[in-house]
PyMOL commands that place a pseudoatom at each C-alpha (Angstrom):
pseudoatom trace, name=CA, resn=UNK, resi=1, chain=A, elem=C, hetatm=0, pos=[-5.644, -22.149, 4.829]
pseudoatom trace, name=CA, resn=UNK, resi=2, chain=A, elem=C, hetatm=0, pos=[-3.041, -19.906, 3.592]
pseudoatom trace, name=CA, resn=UNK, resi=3, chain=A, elem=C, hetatm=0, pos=[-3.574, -17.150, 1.241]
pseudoatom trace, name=CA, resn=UNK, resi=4, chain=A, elem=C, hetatm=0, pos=[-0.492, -18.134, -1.653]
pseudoatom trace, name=CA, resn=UNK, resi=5, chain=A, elem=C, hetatm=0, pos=[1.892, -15.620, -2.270]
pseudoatom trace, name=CA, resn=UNK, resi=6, chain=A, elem=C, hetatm=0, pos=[3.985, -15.009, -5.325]
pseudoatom trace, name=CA, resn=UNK, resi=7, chain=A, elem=C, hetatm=0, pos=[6.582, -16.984, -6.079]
pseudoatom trace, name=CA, resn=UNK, resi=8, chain=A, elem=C, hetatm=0, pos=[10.316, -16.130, -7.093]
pseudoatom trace, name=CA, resn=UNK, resi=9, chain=A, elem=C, hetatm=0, pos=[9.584, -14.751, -10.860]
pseudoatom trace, name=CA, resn=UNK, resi=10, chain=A, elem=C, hetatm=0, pos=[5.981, -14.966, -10.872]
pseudoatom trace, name=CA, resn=UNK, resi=11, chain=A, elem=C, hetatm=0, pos=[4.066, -12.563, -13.024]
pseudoatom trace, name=CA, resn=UNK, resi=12, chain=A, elem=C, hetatm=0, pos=[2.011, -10.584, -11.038]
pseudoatom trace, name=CA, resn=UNK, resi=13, chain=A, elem=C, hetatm=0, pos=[-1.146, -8.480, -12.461]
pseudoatom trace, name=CA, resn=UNK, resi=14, chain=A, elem=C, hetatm=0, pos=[-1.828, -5.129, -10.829]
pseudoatom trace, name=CA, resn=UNK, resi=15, chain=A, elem=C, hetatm=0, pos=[-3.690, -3.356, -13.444]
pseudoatom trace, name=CA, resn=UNK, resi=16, chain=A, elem=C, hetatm=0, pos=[-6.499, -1.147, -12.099]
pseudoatom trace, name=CA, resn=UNK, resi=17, chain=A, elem=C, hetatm=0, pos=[-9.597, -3.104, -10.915]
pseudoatom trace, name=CA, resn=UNK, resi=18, chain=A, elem=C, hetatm=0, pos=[-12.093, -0.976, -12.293]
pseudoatom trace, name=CA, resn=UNK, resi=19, chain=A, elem=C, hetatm=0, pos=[-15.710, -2.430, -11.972]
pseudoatom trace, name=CA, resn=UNK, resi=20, chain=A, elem=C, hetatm=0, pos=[-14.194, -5.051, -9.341]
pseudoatom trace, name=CA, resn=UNK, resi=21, chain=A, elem=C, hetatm=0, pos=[-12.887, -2.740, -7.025]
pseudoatom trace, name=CA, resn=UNK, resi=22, chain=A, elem=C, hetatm=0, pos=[-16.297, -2.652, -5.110]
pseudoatom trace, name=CA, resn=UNK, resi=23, chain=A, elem=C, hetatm=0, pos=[-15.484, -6.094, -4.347]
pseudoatom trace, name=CA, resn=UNK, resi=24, chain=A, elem=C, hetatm=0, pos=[-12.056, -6.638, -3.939]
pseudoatom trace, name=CA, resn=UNK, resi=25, chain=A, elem=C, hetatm=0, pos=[-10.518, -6.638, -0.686]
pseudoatom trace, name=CA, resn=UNK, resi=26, chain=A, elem=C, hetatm=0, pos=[-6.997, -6.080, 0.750]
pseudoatom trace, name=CA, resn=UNK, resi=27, chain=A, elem=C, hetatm=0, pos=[-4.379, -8.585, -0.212]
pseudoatom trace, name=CA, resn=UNK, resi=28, chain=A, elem=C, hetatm=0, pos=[-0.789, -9.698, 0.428]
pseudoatom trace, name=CA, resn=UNK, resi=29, chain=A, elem=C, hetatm=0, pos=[0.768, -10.255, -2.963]
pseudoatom trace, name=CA, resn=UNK, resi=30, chain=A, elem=C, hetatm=0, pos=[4.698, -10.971, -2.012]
pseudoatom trace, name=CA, resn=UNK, resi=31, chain=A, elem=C, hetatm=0, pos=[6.073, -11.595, 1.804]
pseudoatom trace, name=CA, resn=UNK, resi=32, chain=A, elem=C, hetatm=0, pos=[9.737, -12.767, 2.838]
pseudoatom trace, name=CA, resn=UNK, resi=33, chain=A, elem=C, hetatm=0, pos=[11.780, -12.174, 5.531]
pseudoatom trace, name=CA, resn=UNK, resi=34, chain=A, elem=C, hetatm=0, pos=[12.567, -8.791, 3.829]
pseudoatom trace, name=CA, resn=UNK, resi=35, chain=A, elem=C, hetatm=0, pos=[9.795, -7.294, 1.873]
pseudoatom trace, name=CA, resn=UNK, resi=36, chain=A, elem=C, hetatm=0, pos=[5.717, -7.132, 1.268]
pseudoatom trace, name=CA, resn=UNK, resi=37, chain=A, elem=C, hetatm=0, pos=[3.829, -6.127, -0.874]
pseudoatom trace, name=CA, resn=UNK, resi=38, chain=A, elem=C, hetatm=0, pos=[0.002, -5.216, -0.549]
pseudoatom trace, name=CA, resn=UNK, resi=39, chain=A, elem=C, hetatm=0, pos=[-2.395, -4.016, -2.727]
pseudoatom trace, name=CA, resn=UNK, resi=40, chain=A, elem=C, hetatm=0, pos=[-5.079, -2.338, -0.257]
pseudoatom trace, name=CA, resn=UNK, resi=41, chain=A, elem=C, hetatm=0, pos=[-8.471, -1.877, -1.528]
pseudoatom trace, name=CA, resn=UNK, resi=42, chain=A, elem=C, hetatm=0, pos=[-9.545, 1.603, 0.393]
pseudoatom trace, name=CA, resn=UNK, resi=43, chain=A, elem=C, hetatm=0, pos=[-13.256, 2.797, 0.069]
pseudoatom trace, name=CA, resn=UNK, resi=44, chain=A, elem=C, hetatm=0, pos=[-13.993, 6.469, -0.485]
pseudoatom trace, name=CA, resn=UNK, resi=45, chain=A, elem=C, hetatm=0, pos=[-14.376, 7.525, 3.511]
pseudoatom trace, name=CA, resn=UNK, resi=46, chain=A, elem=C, hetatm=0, pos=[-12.199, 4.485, 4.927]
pseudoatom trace, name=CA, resn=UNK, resi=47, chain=A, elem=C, hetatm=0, pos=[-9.145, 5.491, 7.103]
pseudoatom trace, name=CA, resn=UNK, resi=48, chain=A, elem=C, hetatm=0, pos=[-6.090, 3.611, 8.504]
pseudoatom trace, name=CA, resn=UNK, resi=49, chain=A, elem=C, hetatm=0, pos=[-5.611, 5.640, 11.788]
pseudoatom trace, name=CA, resn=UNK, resi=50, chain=A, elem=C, hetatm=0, pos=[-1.971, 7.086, 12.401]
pseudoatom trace, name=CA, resn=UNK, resi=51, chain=A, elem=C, hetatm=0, pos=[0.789, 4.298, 12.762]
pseudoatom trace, name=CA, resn=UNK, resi=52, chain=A, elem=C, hetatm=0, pos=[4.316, 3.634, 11.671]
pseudoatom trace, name=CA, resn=UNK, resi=53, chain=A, elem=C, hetatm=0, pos=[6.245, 0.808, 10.417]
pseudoatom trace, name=CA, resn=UNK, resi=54, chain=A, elem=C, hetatm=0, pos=[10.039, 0.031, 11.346]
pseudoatom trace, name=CA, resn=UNK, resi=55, chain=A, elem=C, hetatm=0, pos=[11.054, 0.093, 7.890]
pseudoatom trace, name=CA, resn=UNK, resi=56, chain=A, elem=C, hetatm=0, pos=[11.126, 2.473, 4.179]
pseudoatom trace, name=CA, resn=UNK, resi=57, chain=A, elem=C, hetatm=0, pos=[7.753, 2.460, 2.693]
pseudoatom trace, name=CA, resn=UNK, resi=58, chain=A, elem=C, hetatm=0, pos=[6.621, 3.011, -0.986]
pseudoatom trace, name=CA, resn=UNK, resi=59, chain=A, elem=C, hetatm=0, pos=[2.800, 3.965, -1.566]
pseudoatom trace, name=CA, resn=UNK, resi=60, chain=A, elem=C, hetatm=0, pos=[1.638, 4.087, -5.225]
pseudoatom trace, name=CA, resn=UNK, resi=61, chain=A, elem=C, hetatm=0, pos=[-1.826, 5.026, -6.038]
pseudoatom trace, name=CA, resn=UNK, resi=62, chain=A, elem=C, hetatm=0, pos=[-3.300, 2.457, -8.937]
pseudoatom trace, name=CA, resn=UNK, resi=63, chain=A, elem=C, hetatm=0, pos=[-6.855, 3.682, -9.379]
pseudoatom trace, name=CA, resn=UNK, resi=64, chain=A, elem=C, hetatm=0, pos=[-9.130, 5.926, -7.351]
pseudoatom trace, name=CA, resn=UNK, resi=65, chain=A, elem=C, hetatm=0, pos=[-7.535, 8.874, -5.121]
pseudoatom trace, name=CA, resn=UNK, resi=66, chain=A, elem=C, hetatm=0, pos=[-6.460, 8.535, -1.277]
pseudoatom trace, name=CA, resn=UNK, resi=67, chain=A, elem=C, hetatm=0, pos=[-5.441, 11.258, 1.168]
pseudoatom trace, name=CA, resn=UNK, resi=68, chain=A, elem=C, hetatm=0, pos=[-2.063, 10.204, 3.000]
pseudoatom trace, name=CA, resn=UNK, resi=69, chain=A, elem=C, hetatm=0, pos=[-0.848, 11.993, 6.200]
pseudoatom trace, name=CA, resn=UNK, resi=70, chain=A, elem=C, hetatm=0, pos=[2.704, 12.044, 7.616]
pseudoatom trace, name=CA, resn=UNK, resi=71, chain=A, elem=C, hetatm=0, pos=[4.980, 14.607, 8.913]
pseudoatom trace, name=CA, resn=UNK, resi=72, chain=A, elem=C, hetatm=0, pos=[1.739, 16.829, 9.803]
pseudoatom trace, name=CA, resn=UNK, resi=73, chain=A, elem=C, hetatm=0, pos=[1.142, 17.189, 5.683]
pseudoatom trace, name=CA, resn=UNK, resi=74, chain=A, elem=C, hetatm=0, pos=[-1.600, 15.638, 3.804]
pseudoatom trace, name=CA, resn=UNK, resi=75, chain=A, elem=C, hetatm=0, pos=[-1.277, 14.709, -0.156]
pseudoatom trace, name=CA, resn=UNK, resi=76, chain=A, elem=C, hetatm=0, pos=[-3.598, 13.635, -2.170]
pseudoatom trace, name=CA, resn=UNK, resi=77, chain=A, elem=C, hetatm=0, pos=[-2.393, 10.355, -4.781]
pseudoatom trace, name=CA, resn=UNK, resi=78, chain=A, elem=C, hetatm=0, pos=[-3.899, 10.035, -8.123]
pseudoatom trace, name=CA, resn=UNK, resi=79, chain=A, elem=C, hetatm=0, pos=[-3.635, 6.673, -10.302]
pseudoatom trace, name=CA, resn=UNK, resi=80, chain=A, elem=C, hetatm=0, pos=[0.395, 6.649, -11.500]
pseudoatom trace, name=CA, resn=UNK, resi=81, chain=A, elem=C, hetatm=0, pos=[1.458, 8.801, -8.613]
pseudoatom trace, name=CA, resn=UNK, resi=82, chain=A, elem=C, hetatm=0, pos=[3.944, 7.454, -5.845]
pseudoatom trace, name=CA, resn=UNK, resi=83, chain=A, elem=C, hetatm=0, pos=[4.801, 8.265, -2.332]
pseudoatom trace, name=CA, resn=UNK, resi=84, chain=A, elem=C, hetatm=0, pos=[7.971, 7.378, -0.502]
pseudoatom trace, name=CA, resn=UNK, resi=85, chain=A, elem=C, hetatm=0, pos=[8.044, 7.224, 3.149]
pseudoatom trace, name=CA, resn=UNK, resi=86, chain=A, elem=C, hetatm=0, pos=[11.183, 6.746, 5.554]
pseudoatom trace, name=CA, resn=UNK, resi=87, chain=A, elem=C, hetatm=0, pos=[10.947, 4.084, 8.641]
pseudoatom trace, name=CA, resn=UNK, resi=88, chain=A, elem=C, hetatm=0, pos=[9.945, 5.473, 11.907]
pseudoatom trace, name=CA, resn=UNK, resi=89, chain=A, elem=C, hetatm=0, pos=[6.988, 7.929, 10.769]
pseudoatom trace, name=CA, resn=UNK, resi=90, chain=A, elem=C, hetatm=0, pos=[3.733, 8.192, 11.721]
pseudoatom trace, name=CA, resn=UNK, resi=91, chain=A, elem=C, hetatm=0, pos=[1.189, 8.340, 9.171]
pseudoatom trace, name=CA, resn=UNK, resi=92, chain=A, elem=C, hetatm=0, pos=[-2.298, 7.744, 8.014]
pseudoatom trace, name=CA, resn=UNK, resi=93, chain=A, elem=C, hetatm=0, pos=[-4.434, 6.891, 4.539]
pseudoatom trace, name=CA, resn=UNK, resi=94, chain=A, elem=C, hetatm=0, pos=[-7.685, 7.729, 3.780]
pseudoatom trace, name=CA, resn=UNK, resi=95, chain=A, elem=C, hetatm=0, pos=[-9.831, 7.246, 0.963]
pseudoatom trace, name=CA, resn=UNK, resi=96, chain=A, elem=C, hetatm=0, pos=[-11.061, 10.308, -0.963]
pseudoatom trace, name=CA, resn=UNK, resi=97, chain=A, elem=C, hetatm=0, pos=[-12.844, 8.165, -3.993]
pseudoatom trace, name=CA, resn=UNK, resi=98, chain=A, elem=C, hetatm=0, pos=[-12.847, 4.154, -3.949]
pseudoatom trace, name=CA, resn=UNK, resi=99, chain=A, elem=C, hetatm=0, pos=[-9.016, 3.517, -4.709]
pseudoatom trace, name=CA, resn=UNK, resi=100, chain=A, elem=C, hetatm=0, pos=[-6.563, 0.674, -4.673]
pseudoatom trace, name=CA, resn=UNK, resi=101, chain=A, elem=C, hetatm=0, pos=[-2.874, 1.168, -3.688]
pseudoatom trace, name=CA, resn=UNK, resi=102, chain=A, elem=C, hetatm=0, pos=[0.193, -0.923, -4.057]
pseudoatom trace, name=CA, resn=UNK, resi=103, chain=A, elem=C, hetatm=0, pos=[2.130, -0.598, -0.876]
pseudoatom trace, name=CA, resn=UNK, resi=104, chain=A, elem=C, hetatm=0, pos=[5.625, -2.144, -0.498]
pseudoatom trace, name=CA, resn=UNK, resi=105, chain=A, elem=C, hetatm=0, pos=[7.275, -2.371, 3.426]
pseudoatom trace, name=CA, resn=UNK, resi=106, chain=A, elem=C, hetatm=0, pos=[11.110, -3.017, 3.632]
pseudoatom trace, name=CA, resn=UNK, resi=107, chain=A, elem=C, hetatm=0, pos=[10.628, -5.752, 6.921]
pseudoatom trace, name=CA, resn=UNK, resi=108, chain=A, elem=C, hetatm=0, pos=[13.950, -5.904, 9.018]
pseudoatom trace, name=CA, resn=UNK, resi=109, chain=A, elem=C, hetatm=0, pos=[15.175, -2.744, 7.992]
pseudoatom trace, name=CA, resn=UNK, resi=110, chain=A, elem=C, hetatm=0, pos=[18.304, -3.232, 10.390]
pseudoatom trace, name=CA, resn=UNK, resi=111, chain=A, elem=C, hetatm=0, pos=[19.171, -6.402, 8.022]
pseudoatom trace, name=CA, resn=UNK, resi=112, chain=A, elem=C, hetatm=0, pos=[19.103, -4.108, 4.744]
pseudoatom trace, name=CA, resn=UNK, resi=113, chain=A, elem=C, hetatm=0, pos=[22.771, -2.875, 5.715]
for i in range(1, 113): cmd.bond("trace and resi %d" % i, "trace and resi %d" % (i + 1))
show_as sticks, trace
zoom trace
């Protein structure tokens, strides 16, 4: 069965988790031929090796803290903080405490012009 996604104007909560977060897990919020949107759930010592994505990438940090890696420079998010990322670079994410994330992709890149 498929996981819904949002809909064209649906309201969408991403407030911190708090005293969920132990139990939420990683999901796909919006997805069209375009965009996604994900909100990962990333436990204090969990790591996303080193990868890239065709396309821009936003990272913003909801609750928790995370350690992301691109360009050979790590940075650590806090809740409110944001990260931008061109298409093309390598990079990693690692959780420092338990954290959530909101991560948008631009999919398709070459059909943004």
């Amino acid at each position: 069965m498929a996981i819904p996604h949002a809909r064209s104007g649906d309201v969408i909560d991403v407030r911190p988790l708090r005293g969920e977060l132990a139990q939420a897990v990683t999901r796909t919020l919006v997805k069209t031929d375009g965009l996604e949107v994900m909100r990962f759930v990333v436990p204090a010592g969990k790591e996303w090796p080193r990868h890239q994505v065709a396309g821009p990438v936003t990272v913003q940090c909801l609750e928790g803290r995370v350690a992301f890696t691109a360009g050979g420079t790590t940075r650590e998010l806090t809740a409110g903080q944001m990260l931008y990322l061109a298409g093309g670079e390598l990079h990693s994410l690692r959780g420092v405490e338990d954290a959530s994330v909101l991560v948008t992709l631009v999919l398709h890149p070459e059909r943004a012009h």
